[in-house]
N, C-alpha and C positions, 0 to 999 in steps of 0.2 A: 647663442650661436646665430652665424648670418640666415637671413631666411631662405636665400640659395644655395647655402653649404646643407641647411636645415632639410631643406629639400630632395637636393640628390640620396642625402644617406636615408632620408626614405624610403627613395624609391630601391634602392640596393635593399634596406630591410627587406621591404615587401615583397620584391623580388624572387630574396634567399628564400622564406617560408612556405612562395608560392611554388617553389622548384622542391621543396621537403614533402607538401601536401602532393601538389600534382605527378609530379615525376619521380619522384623516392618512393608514394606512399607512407613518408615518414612524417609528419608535421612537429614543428618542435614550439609551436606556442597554442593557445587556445581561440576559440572564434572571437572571446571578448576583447584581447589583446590586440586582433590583428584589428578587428575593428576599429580601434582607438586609431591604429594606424595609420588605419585605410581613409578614416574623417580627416587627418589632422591631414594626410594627402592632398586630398579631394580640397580641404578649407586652403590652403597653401595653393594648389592650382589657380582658384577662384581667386585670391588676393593676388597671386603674381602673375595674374593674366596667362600664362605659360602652361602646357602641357607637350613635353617631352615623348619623342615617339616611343621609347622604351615604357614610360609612366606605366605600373599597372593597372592603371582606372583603363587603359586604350584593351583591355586584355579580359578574353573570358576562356578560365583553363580549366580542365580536368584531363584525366587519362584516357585510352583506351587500353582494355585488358588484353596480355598477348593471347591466341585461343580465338578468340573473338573477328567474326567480318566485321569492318566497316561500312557501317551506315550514314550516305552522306544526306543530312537534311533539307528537304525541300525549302523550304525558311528556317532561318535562323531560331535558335530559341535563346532566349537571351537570359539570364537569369537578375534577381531584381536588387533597387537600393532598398537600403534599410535604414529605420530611424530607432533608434533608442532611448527616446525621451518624449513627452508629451508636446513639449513645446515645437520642438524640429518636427512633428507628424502635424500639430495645426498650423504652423507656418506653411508647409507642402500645402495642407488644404486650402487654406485660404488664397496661396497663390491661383491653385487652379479657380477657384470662388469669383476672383477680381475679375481673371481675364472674360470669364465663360460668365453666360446669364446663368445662375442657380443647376449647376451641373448635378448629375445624380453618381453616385458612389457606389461601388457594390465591395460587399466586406465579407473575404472569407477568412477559412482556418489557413495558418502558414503548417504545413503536414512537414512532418520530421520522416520524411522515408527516402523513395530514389524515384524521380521522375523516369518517365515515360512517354514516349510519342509513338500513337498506333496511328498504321495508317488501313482507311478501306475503302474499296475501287469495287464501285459496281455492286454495291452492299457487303463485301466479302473482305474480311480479316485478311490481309496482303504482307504485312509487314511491322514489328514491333522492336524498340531501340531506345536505348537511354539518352539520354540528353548529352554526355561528353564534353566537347569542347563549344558547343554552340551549334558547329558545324557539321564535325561529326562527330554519331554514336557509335555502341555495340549495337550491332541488329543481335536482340536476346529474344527474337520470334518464339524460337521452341521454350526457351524456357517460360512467357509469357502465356504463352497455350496453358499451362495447368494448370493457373488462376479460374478458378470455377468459376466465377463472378463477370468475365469477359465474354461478352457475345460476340459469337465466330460471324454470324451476319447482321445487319441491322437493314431498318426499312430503307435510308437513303440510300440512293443506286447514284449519285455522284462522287468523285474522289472526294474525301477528307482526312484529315489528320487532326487525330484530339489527342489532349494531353489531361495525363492523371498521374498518379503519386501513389507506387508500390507500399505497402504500407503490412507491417505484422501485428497484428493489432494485441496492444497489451496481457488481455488474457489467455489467448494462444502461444503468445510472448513464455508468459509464466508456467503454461502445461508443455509445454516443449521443455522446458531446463526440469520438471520435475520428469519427465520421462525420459529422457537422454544422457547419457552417462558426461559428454563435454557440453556442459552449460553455454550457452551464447550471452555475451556481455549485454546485450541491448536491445528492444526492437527493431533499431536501424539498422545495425552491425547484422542483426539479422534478415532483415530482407535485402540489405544491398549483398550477402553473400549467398541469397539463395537465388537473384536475380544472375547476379554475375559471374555464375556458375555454370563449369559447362556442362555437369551430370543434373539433370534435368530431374532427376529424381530426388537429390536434393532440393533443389527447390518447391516439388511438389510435397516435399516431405512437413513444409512447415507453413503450410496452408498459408500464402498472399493473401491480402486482398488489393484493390486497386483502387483509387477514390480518381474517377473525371472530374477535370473545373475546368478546361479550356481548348476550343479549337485553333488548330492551327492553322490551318489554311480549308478551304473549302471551296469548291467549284462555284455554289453558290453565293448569295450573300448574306451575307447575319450583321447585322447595323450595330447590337450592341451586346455587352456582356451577361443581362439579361436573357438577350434572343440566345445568344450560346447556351448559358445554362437549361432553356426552356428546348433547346435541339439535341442536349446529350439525357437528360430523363427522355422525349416523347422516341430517343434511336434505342433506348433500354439499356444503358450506359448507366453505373454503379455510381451514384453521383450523394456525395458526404450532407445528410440534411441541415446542415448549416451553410446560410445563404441569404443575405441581408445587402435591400439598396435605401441609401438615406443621401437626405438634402442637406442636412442639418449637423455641424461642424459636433458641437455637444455632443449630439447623440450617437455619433460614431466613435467618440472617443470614449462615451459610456461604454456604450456597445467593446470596445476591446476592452475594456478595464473588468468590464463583467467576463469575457473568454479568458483571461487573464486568472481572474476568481477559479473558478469552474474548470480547466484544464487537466488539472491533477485527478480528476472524477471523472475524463473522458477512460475509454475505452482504446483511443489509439496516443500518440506523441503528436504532440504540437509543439511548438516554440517561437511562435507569434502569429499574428493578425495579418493578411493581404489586404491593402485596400487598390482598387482600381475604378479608373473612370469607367461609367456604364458603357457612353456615347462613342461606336467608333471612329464617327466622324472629327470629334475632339482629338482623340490619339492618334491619328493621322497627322493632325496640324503640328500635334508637341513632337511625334517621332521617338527615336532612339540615340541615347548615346552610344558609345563604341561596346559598351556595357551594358547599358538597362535602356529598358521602354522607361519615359519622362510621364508616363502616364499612371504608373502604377507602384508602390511602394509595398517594404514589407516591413511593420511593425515588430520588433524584437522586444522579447519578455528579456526580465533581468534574470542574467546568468544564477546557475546554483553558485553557493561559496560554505566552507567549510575553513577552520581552522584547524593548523599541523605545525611540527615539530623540524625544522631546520636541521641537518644531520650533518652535513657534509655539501660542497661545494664544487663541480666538478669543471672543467673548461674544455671545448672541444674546437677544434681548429675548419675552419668551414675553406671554399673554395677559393674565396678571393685573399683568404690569410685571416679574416677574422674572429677573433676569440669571444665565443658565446659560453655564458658561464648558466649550467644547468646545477637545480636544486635538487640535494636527494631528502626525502623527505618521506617523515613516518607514516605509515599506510594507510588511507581514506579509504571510500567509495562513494565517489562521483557518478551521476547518472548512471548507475549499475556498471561503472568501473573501478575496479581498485588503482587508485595514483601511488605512484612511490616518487616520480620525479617533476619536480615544476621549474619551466622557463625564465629567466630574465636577457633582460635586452645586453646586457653591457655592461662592464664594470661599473661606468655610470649608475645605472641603473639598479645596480646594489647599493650605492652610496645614496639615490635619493629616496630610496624606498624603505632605507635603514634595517636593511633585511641584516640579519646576524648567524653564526651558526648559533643553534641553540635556541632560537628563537622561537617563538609563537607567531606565524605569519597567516595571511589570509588567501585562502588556496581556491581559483576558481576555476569549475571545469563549461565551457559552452560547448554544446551543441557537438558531444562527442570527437573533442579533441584535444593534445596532449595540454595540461591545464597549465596557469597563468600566477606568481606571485604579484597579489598586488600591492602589498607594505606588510608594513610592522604590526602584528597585532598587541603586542607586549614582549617587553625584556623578560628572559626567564632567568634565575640563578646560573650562572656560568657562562651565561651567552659570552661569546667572544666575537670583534669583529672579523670580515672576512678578507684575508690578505690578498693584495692587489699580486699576480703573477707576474713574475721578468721575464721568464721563459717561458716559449709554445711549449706546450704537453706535447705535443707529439714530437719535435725537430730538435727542442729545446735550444731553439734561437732564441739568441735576446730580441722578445716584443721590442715594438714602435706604439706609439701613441697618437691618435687623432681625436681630439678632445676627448668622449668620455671610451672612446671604443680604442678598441688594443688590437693591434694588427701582430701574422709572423710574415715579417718580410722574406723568408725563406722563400720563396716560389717554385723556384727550379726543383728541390730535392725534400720541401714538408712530405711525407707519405700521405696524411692527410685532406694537401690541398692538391695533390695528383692527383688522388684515387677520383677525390670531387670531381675534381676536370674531366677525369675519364669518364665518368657516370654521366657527366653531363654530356660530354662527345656523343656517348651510344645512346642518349634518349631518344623518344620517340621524334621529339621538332626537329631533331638535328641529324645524325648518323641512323636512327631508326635502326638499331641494328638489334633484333628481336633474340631476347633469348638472354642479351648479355645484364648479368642483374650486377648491382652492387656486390652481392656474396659473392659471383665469380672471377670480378675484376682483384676483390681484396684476394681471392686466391691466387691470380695469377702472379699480383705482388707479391704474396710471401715467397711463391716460388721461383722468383724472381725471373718471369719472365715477360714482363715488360713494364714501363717506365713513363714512356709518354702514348697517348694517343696513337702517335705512326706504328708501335710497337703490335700492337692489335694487328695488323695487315702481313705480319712475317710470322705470326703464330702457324702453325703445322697442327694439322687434327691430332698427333700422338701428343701434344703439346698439352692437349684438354683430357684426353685420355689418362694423364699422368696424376689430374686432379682428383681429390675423391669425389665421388656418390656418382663420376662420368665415364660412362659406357659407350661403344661403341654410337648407338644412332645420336645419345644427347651431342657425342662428341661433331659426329658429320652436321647435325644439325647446325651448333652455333657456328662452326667453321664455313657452312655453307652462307651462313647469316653476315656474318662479318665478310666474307666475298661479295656477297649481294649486295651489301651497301657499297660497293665502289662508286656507283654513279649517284651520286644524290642531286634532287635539285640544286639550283646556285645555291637559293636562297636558305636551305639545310645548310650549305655547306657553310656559307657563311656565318649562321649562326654557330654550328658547331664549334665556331673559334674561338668561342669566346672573349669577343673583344668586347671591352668595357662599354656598356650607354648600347650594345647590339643586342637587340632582343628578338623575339621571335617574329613582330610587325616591323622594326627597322629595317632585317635580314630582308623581308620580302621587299620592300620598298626601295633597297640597295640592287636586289636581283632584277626588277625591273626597271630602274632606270638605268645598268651598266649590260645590261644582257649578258656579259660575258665575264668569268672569274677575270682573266688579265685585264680589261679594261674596269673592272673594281679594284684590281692591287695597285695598277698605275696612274689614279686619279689623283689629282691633286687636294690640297685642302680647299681652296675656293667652288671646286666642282664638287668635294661633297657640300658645304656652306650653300648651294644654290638649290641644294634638294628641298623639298617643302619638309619638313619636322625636322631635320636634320640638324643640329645647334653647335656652337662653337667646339661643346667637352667634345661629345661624339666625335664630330669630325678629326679633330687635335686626337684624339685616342685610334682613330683606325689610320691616320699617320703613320704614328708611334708605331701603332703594331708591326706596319710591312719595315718599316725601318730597323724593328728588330733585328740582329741577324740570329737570333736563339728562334724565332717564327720563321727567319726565310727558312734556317734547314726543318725545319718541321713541316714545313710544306711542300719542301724538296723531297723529304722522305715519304711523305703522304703520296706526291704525285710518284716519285720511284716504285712506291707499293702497285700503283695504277688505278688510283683515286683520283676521277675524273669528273668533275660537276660539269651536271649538264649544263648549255648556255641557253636562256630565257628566249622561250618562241613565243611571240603573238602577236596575233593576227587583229589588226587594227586599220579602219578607216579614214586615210589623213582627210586631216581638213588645216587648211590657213589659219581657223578664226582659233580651233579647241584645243586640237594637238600640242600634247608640251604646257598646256596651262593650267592655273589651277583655281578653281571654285570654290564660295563660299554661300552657302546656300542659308537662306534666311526668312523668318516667315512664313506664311501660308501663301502656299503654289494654287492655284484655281485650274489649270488647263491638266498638272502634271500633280502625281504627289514625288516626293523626295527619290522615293527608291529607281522610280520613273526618269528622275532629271539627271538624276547620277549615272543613270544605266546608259544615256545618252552622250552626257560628256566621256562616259568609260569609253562609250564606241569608237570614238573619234580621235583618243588615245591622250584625253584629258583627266585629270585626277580634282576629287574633292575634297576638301580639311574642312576639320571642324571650327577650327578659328580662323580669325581676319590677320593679317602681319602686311608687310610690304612686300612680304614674296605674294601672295594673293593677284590675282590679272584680275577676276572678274567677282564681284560680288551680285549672286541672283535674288534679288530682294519680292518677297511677296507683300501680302497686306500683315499690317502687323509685327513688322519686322523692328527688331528694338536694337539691342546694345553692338551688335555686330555690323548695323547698319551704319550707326554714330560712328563706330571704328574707323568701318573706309572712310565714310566722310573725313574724320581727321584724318587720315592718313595717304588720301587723294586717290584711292583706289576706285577704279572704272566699277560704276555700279550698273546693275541693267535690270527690265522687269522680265516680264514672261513674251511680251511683247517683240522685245529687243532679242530674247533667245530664241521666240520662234524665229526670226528675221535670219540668225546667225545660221542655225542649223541648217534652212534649207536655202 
């Protein structure tokens, strides 16, 4: 396959799984799986120079639970890359080795539980919250109070926020399901639902504990990952006694090989190794991608795997028309789950993996989620192969074919590739419209009263009423919910649409340079082409859409309902030189660090990317600046130092 065709259908995979995990709470492949994924992404990026505003690598997702305030994070938390081989962990170290004189490394446990960011003001417990989206969490204050192990004050009297890792630790794990009539599948399963719980008595019920290994932001200063570790023991902060810094490439990669060993004999779950630069002077230099600190990795242990019995073959019709073919399969237990069914990618993907019914295949579960076939483990008597389907299960339209994946062109009327769309409409990045789940959309289907999106907005509260298990207040409630989303921002709204290559970073990035919905339906293809991430498909697809006339009345009847996106306000200080243009920031800054120089082009109502093209105006080169620097060079783009940007600004 081309490695641009190779490409996109990545990013749509990655995409679909991230929308199952995040936004469904459904996930339909395993962490090992997607991993493969997410590398052969990331490797494809790196060779074709190109990273697509939609790309998942630009994205860091989780939910918020409904029930739940919103807690908007003071910084960012970013969550980390992973390497899953020896070699890919000592090439990362040595890179850092080359650039830096003899850096120092600190190595902890990767904790299998639910992070955490407390924050305290004036020595005093103020606030506590899951990690989320990066940006925001749940504030689970109250339920975080009944972890006995958490001190309500400590001696610093400056704001800080540290972060730790909720955690059930295995042998409370094991006396909880002997004393408890409904057994809990896991430690994690277990303390992410006694965290994200809003009866608080649950959660006290199955004793937390909480492991600190990092601050978040601090009034004052802490130079390195050491000083952090050495300020949450001396503020009397629960902090995990493992905790190793080394120089020396070998002996950290002992060091995981031996945590590796010895894991199965802890006391709480692990499922790999952290390593991070001590120096925060270094991590400042290297920064963050849209995704991870470049400073810090997380070592992954090899997945469990178990061999199973192929039974049956089932196929399910996803959003965009695509048929995923799911494995039913004889009953295991995986990290204290029992599996009945395992993933494949595509018909493809049974043909290379020479998966059979009847077969002996190799079943892996990672890091508590739905597990992964990865081949053939042996032909058993009777196997037979698995027949390629003509027709969608659900439409029973005759499939299409694009090389190994099997689409239902059906659109307008698959029930399965509506319902999807609807689900995606009322998620939280888009419609936000609280309350409305999967199970009550597929009821309103059967009861057939609605069909597309606009239909949602003519529902009548008897309407929900008429559902079962809905009463009165459930009823005023979601009716009052699907009312309140009439105004979404642009950039919801846009997304909600669904249009192909728009994701939830392209949506915002559309909203702020058109500020207004009709001046985004009436742009040309050249005016989206001039946006910075914006690429040929994209563009050519949000054409197509407004040209539909199956989208104009859908947006006819959307705004008939009195669905009204807001229009984009902000408040911005022109300037000649920044306004309108766009950055390529490179190197180490001496006067400014990165978040600094961005904060200043933002003011000015300047934007900055993380790559070089010809759309780029200005590349800000520090010392040390390598392959983006060569870029502009060939490509004649205006370079400048710190120098030439103080000059600009004032």
């Amino acid at each position: 396959m081309d490695k641009q065709l190779r490409y996109r259908e990545l990013i749509d995979i990655i995409k679909r799984h991230n929308y199952n995990y995040y936004t469904l709470d459904n996930p339909t492949i395993s962490d090992g799986e997607y991993d493969k994924l997410y590398d052969e992404l990331m490797s494809l990026e790196k060779e074709l120079g190109v990273i697509l505003p939609d790309s998942p690598t630009q994205k860091v997702g989780d939910t918020i639970l409904k029930g739940f305030k919103k807690h908007y994070h003071k910084v960012p938390l970013f969550s980390l890359d992973k390497r899953q081989n020896e070699q890919d962990m000592r090439t990362w170290i040595r890179q850092v080795q080359e650039k830096y004189d003899k850096p120092k490394f600190c190595l902890e446990y990767k904790f299998d539980g639910l992070r955490i960011a407390v924050t305290y003001r004036d020595g005093k417990l103020v606030n506590a919250a899951t990690r989320g989206n990066g940006t925001v969490g749940e504030d689970v204050t109250n339920q975080v109070l009944t972890i006995k192990t958490l001190p309500l004050r400590i001696p610093y009297q400056g704001e800080v926020i540290v972060q730790g890792e909720a955690m059930m630790r295995n042998s409370v794990f094991e006396k909880y399901n002997r004393t408890h009539d409904v057994p809990l599948k896991n430690p994690r399963n277990g303390v992410a639902g006694a965290i994200r719980n809003l009866d608080v008595e649950v959660t006290k019920s199955r004793n937390i504990d909480l492991f600190f290994y990092d601050v978040a932001y601090i009034d004052d200063t802490i130079k390195s990952q050491s000083q952090a570790h050495q300020f949450l023991i001396e503020n009397g902060f629960c902090v995990y006694p493992y905790f190793q810094v080394f120089t020396d490439e070998n002996e950290i990669m002992k060091a995981i090989s031996d945590i590796d060993q010895k894991k199965s004999s802890l006391d709480i779950m692990i499922d790999g190794a952290v390593l991070k630069i001590d120096d925060y002077r270094i991590r400042e230099q290297l920064g963050f991608t849209a995704k991870f600190p470049r400073w810090a990795v997380a070592y992954k242990y090899a997945p469990q795997e178990l061999t199973s019995i192929v039974r049956n073959i089932i196929w399910q019709v996803g959003r965009t028309g695509r048929i995923t073919p799911i494995a039913e399969i004889d009953p295991i237990v995986l990290a204290g789950a029992t599996v009945k069914r395992a993933t494949l990618n595509n018909y493809g993907d049974i043909v290379k993996k020479q998966v059979k019914i009847g077969s002996s295949v190799f079943v892996r579960r990672s890091n508590e989620v739905i597990p992964e076939i990865l081949g053939i483990a042996e032909d058993l008597p009777g196997s037979k192969e698995v027949t390629k389907p003509e027709y969608c299960p659900c439409c029973h339209t005759k499939l299409i074919e694009d090389g190994a994946i099997l689409y239902c062109p059906n659109t307008d009327h698959c029930r399965d590739q509506l319902l999807d769309r609807m689900v995606h409409f009322a998620s939280r990045n888009a419609m936000n419209i609280e309350g409305l789940s999967e199970k009550t959309i597929q009821a309103l289907f059967e009861e057939e009263k609605v069909r597309i999106v606009a239909d949602l907005y003519y529902l009548s509260k008897e309407d929900f009423l008429e559902l079962e298990k809905f009463k009165d207040k459930k009823s005023t409630n979601l009716y009052d919910s699907i009312q309140n989303s009439k105004h979404p921002t642009l950039a919801q709204f846009i997304y909600a649409l669904s249009i192909a290559g728009v994701g939830n970073k392209t949506a915002k990035d559309l909203a702020k340079h058109f500020k207004t919905f009709d001046r985004f339906k009436n742009a040309s293809y050249d005016e989206f082409l001039s946006i910075v991430d914006i690429g040929e498909t994209t563009a050519k697809a949000i054409v197509d859409f407004f040209q539909d006339p199956k989208q104009e009345r859908l947006l006819q009847q959307l705004f008939d309902a009195g669905v009204t996106p807001s229009a984009e306000v902000e408040q911005l200080m022109y300037h000649e030189s920044i306004t309108g243009k766009t950055f390529v920031l490179t190197g180490t800054l001496e006067k400014y660090t990165r978040d600094q120089a961005t904060a200043i082009i933002e003011k000015f109502g300047g934007k900055t990317s993380s790559s070089v093209s010809k759309k780029t105006d200005y590349v800000l080169a520090g010392t040390d600046a390598g392959s983006k620097l060569t870029k502009a060079q060939d490509l004649g783009v205006r370079i400048i130092n710190e120098t030439d940007f103080d000059k600009m600004i004032k």
